[in-house]
C-alpha positions in Angstrom: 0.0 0.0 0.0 1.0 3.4 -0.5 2.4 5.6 2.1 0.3 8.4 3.2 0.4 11.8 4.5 -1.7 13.2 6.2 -2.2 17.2 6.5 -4.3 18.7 9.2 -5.4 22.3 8.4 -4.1 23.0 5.0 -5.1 26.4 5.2 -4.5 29.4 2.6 -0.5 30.7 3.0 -0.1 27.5 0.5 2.1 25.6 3.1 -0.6 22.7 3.0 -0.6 22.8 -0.6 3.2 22.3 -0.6 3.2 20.1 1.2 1.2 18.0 -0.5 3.1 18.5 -3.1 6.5 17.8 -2.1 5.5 14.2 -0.4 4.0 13.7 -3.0 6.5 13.6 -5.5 8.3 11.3 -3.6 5.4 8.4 -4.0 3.0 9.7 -1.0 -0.7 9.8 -0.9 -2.1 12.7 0.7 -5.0 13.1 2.7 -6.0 16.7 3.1 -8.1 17.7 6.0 -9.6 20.9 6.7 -13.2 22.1 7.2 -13.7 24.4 4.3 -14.6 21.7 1.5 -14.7 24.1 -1.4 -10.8 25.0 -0.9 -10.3 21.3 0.1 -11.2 20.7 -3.6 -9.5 23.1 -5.5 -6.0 21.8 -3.8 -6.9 18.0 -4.5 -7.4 19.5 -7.9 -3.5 21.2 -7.7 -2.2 18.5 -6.7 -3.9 16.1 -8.8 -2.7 18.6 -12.0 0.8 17.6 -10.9 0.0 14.1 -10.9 -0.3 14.1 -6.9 -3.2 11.6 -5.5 -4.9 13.2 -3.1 -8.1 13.1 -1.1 -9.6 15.7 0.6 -11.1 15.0 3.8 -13.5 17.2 6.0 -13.3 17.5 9.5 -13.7 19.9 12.3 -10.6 20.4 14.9 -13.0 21.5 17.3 -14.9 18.2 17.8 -12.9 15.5 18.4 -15.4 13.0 17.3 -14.7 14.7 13.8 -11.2 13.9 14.4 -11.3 10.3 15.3 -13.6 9.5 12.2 -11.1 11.3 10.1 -8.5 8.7 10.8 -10.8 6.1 10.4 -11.1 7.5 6.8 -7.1 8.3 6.3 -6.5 4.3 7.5 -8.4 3.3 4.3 -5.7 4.7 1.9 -2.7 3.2 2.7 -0.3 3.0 5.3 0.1 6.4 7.4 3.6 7.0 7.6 3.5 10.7 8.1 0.9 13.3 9.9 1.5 17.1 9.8 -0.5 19.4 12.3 -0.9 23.0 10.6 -3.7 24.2 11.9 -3.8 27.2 13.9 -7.1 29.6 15.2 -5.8 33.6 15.1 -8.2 35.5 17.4 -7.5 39.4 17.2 -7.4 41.8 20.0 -5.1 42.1 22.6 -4.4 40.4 26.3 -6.2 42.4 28.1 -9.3 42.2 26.3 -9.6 38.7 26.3 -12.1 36.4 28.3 -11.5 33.2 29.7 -14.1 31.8 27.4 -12.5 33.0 24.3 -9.2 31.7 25.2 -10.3 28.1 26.3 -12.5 28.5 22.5 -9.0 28.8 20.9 -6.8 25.8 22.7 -9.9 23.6 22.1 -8.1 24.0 18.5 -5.0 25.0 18.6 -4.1 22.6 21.3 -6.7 20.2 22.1 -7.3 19.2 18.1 -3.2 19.0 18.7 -3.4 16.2 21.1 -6.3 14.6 19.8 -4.7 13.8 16.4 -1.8 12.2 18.1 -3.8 10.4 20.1 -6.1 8.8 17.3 -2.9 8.6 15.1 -0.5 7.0 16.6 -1.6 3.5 16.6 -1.3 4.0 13.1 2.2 5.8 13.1 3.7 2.9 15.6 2.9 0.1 12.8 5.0 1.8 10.1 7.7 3.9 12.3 6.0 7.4 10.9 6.3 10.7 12.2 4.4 13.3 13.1 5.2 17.3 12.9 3.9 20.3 14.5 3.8 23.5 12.4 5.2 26.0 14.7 5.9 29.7 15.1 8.5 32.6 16.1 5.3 33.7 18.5 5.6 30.7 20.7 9.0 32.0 22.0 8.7 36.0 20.8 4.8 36.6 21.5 3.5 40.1 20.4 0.3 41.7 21.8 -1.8 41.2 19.2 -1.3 37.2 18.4 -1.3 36.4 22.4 -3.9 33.4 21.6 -2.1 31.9 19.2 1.1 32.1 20.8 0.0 30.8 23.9 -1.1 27.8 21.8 2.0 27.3 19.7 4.1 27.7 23.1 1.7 24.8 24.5 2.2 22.3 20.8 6.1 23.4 21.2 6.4 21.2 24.9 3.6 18.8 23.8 5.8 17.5 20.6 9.1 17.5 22.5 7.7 15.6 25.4 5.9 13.5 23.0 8.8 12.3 21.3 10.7 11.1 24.2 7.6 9.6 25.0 7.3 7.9 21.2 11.2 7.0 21.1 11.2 3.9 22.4 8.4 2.5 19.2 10.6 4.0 16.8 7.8 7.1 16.0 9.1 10.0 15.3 7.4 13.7 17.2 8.9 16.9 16.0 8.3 20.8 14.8 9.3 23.3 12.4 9.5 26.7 14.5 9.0 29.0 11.5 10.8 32.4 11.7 9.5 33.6 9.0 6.5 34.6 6.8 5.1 32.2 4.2 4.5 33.6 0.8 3.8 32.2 -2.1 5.7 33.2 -5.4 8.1 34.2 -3.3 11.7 33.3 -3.7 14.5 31.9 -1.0 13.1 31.0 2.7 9.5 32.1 2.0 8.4 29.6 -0.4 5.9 27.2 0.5 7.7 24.7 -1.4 11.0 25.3 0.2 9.4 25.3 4.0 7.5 22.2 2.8 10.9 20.7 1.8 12.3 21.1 5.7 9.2 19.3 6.8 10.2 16.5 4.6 13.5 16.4 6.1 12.7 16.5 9.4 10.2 13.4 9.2 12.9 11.3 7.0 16.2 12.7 8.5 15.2 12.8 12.4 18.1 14.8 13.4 17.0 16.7 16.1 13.1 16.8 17.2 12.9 20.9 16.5 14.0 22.2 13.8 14.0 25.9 13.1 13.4 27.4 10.2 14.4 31.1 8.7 15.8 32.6 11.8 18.1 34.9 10.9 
């Protein structure tokens, strides 16, 4: 069977789409999963353009029932070897405005759907030594005051994949980020490229150096 990647919010920057497309190249299937099935669509239809098998997948990070029957649909195409968590909710305002409420709202995503996907994943990750990667951010270390949310989740998935992947070391599964210092923009040359962030990812889940890598800091 095929190997199989599996993205978790493929989102608009065209990270998700890169991805896709670099593991795919290399023989992958791809499972895209997001909620928005019109732009799920017209990146299966990218992809599949550059002769990329992909299948898009809905699902909602913020109920984990969603997630757990999402697997259940990425087991039937081939053998998971890699997962990538990209997802991230971006609440505007700043600290001090912010409600308990709206915060909690946010981790249920940003963290929660985090854990989740590991959780209902790994089973399947442990039977073919896969990996999986946490996008990251500059904001988890460097937060500003008007991202605090999603820093405080990125600064939460930055100590959940490390402590994961001692955890996962012993089944030969691999848990590990790309702290991204940089914008993503596509078209762009040099650092900025989807394609050429997506190729780190690809590295990181075949190469294993070290569980963090970062990416573009100057």
């Amino acid at each position: 069977m095929a190997k199989v990647l599996a993205v978790y919010g493929v989102g608009k920057a065209g990270l998700g789409q890169a991805l896709g497309s670099v593991f795919g190249k290399q023989g992958y299937s791809i499972a895209l999963l997001e909620r928005d099935q019109d732009h799920l669509k017209q990146v299966q239809a990218a992809l599949a353009a550059e002769g990329v098998t992909a299948t898009a997948i809905p699902v909602d990070l913020s109920d984990f029932d969603s997630i757990n029957k999402s697997v259940d649909a990425i087991s039937k195409l081939g053998d998971l070897d890699t997962v990538v968590f990209n997802a991230t909710v971006r609440r505007k305002g700043r600290p001090s405005t912010f409600t308990g409420d709206e915060i909690m709202q946010d981790l249920q995503v940003n963290v929660g759907s985090a854990v989740q996907i590991a959780n209902a994943t790994i089973p399947l990750l442990k039977q073919t030594k896969g990996a999986i990667l946490f996008t990251n951010s500059v904001v988890a270390e460097k937060p500003g005051t008007t991202d605090a949310s999603q820093s405080m989740g990125k600064a939460a998935v930055h100590n959940f994949a490390l402590s994961l992947n001692k955890d996962l070391a012993k089944d030969g599964v691999f848990s590990g980020l790309v702290n991204i210092w940089t914008y993503i923009r596509e078209g762009n040359d040099g650092k900025q490229n989807p394609d050429t962030i997506a190729q780190a990812f690809y590295d990181q889940a075949t190469q294993r150096k070290e569980p963090e890598l970062i990416y573009g800091k100057r």
